[in-house]
C-alpha positions as CSV (number, residue, x, y, z in Angstrom):
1,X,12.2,2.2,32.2
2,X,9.3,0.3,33.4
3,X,9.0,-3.6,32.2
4,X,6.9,-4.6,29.2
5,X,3.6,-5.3,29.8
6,X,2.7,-8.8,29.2
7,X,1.5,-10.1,25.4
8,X,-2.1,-10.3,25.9
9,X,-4.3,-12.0,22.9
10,X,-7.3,-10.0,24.2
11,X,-7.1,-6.1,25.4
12,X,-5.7,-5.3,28.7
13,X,-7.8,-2.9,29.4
14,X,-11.7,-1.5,28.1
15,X,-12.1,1.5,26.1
16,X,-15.6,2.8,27.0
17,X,-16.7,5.6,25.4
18,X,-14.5,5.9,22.3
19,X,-12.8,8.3,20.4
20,X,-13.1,6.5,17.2
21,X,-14.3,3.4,16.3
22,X,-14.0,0.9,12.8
23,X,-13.8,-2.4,11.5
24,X,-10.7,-4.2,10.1
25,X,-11.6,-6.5,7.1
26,X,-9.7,-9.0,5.2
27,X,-6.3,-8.7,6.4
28,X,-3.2,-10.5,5.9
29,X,-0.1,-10.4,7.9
30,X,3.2,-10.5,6.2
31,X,6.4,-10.2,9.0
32,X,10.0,-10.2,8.0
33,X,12.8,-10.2,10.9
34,X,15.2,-6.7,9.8
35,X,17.8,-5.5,12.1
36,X,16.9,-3.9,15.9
37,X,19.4,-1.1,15.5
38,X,17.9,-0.5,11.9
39,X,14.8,-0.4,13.4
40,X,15.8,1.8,16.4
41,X,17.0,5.2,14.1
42,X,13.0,5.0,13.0
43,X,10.9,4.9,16.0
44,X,9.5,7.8,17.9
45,X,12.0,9.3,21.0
46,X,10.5,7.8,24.2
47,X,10.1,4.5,22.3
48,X,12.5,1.3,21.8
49,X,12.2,-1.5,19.8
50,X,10.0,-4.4,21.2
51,X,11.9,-7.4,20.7
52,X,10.9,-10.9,20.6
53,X,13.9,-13.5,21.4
54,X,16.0,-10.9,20.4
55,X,14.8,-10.3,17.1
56,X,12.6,-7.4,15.6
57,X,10.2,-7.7,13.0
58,X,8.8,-5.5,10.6
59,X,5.5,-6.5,9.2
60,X,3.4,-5.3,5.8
61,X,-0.3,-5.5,6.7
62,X,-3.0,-4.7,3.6
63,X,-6.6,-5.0,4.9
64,X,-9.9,-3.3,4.1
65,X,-10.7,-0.7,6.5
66,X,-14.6,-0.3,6.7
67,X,-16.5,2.4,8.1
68,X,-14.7,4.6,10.2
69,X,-16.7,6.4,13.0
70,X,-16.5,9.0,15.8
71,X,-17.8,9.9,19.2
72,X,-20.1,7.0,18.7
73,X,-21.2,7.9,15.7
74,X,-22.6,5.6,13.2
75,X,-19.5,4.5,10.7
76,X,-19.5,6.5,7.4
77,X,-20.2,4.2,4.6
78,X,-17.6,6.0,1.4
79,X,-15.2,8.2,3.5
80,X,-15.0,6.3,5.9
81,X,-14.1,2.4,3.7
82,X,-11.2,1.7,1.8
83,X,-8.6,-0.5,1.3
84,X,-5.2,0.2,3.4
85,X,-1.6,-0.8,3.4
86,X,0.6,-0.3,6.2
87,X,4.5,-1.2,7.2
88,X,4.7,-0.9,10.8
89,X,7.2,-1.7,13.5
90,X,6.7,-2.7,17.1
91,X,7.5,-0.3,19.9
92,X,7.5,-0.1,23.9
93,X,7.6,2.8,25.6
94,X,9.0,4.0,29.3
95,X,5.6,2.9,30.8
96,X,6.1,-0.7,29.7
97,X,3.1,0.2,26.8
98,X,3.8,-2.1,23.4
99,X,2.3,-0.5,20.2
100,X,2.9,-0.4,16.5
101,X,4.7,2.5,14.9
102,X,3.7,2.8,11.8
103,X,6.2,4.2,8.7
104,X,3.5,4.2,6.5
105,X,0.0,3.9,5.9
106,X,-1.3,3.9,2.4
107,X,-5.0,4.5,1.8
108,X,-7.2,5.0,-1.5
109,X,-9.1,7.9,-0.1
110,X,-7.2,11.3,0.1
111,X,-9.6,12.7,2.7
112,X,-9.0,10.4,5.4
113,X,-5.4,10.7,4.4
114,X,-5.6,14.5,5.1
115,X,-7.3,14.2,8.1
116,X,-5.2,11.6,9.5
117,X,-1.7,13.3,8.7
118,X,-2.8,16.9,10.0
119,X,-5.0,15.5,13.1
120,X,-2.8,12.3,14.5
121,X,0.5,12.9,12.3
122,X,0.3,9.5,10.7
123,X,2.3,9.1,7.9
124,X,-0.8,8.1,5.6
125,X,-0.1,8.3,1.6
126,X,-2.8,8.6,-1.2
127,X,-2.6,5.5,-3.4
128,X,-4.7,2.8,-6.0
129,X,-5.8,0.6,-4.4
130,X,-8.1,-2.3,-4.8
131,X,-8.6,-5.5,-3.3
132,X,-10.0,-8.6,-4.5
133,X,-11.5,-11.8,-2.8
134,X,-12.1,-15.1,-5.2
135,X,-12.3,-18.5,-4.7
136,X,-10.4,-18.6,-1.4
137,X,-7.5,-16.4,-2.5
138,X,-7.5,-12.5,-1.6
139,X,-5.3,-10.2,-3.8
140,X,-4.1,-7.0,-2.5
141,X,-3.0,-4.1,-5.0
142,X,-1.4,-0.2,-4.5
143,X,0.7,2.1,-6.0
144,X,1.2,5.6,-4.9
145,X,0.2,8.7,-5.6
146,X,1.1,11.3,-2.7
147,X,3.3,12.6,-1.2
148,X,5.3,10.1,-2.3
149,X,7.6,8.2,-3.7
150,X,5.3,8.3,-6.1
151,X,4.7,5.2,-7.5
152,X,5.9,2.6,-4.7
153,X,3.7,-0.4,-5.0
154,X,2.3,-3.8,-3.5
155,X,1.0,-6.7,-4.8
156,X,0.0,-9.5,-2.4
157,X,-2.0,-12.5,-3.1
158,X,-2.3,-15.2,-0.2
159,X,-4.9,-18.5,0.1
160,X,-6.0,-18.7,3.7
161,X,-5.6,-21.9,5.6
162,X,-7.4,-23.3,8.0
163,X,-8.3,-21.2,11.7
164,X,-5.5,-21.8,14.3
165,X,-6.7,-22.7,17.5
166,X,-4.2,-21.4,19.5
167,X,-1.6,-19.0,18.0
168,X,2.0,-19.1,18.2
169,X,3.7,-16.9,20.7
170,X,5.5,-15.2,17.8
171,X,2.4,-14.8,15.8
172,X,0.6,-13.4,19.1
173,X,3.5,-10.8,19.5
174,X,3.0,-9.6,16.2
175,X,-1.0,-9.4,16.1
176,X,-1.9,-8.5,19.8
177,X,-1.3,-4.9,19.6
178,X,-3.3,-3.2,21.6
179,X,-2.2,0.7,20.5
180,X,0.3,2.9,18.6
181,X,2.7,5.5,19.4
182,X,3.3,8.4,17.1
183,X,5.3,11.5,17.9
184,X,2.5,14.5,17.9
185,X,1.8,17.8,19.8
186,X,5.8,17.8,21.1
187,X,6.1,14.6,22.2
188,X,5.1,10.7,22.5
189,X,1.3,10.0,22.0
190,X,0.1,6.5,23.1
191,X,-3.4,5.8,21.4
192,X,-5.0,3.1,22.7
193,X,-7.7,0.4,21.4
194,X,-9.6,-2.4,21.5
195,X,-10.7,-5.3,19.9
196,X,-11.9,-9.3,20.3
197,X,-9.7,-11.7,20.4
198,X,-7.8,-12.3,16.3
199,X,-9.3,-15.0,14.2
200,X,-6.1,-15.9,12.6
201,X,-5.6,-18.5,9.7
202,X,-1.6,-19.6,8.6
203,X,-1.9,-18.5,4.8
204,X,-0.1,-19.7,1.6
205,X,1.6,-16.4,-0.1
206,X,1.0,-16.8,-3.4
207,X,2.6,-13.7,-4.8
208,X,4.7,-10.6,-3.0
209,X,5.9,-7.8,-5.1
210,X,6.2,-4.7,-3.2
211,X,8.6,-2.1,-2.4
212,X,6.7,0.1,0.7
213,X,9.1,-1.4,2.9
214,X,12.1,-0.3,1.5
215,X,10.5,3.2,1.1
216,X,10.1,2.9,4.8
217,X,13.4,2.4,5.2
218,X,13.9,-1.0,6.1
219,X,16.1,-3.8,4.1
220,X,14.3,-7.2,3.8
221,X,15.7,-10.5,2.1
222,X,13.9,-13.6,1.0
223,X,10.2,-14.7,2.2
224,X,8.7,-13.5,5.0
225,X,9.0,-15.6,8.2
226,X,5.3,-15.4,8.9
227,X,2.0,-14.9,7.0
228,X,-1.1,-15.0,8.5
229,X,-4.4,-13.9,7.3
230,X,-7.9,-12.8,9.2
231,X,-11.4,-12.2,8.4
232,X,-11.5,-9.5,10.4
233,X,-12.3,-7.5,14.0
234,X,-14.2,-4.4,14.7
235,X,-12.2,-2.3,16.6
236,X,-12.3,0.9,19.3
237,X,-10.0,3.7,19.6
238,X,-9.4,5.7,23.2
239,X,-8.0,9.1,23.0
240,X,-4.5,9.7,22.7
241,X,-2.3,9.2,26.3
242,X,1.2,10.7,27.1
């Protein structure tokens, strides 16, 4: 197995003409450190867990996804926006490649949901889902519809801090992700992207209820050991690699 490429805050590579392209809005970061043999059983074959000092992380990232396009299209301005929750772990692969693998990605529109599960084999799930920006403080709100379980929820609310000059390693292992890998087609895809460099802000969690990360299958206790928050990056996709 080939070395892990070096953790790069910008992309290691261009993506020229794109597959897809898309802007990610109002994020926060949540990251709790679970258990790398937990983590193992869930990742794609062809995959292991990316470690940082030994430990693996799972993080919970709501954010409002705005105007998907493709081929260069221009975005689409209903189908195309809407908030998003995922839970996603970190992954290398035999070509020294770090990603996300995502356990689950919940979305308020069901036909990007369709689309996504059927075309890339994403895990995405229908859910509510609002979010809502005021005086400094963004709340974050889901609960599922399909496929299921029905009913698993989030509720976030963080205060972002000031911008952080220069990131911590840790928090540029867990942001500088420069694609995913997801079983599809009969084996390991690798689908790269692109994006500049994360405007990151430390943030103050001001409320966490949620249970997507246990229905991913992952056990978390007490705060999360990082929370970040962003305004935001637009953001290209390269077609899927083996």
């Amino acid at each position: 197995m080939t070395l892990p490429q070096p953790v790069t805050p910008d992309p290691p590579r261009r993506i020229g003409r794109p597959l897809m392209t898309q802007s990610w809005l109002e994020l926060a970061f949540l990251h709790w450190e679970v258990d790398p043999a937990a983590v193992a059983r869930l990742l794609p074959e062809g995959t292991v867990p990316d470690l940082f000092d030994g430990a693996a992380y799972v993080g919970l990232v709501p954010f409002r996804m705005h105007r998907i396009g493709w081929l260069g299209l221009p975005g689409l301005p209903y189908l195309g926006s809407f908030p998003e929750t995922n839970v996603r772990l970190y992954s290398v692969d035999g070509e020294g490649r770090r990603g996300v693998v995502f356990r689950s990605l919940d979305a308020s529109r069901l036909v990007p949901v369709l689309a996504a599960r059927i075309g890339f084999r994403l895990p995405y799930v229908w859910s509510r889902m609002r979010i809502r920006a005021e005086g400094g403080t963004v709340a974050y709100r889901s609960s599922r519809r399909w496929p299921g379980p029905r009913g698993a929820r989030c509720r976030i609310a963080v205060r972002a801090g000031a911008p952080l000059a220069e990131p911590s390693a840790l928090e540029h292992f867990l942001t500088a992700r420069w694609g995913l890998h997801t079983a599809a087609a009969g084996g390991l895809r690798f689908i790269p992207n692109a994006h500049p460099r994360w405007p990151l802000h430390r943030a103050e969690l001001l409320e966490c209820e949620e249970d997507l990360v246990a229905a991913a299958g992952l056990e978390t206790s007490g705060a999360p050991v990082s929370v970040l928050y962003s305004p935001g990056v637009p953001v290209r996709f390269g077609p899927p690699e083996r």
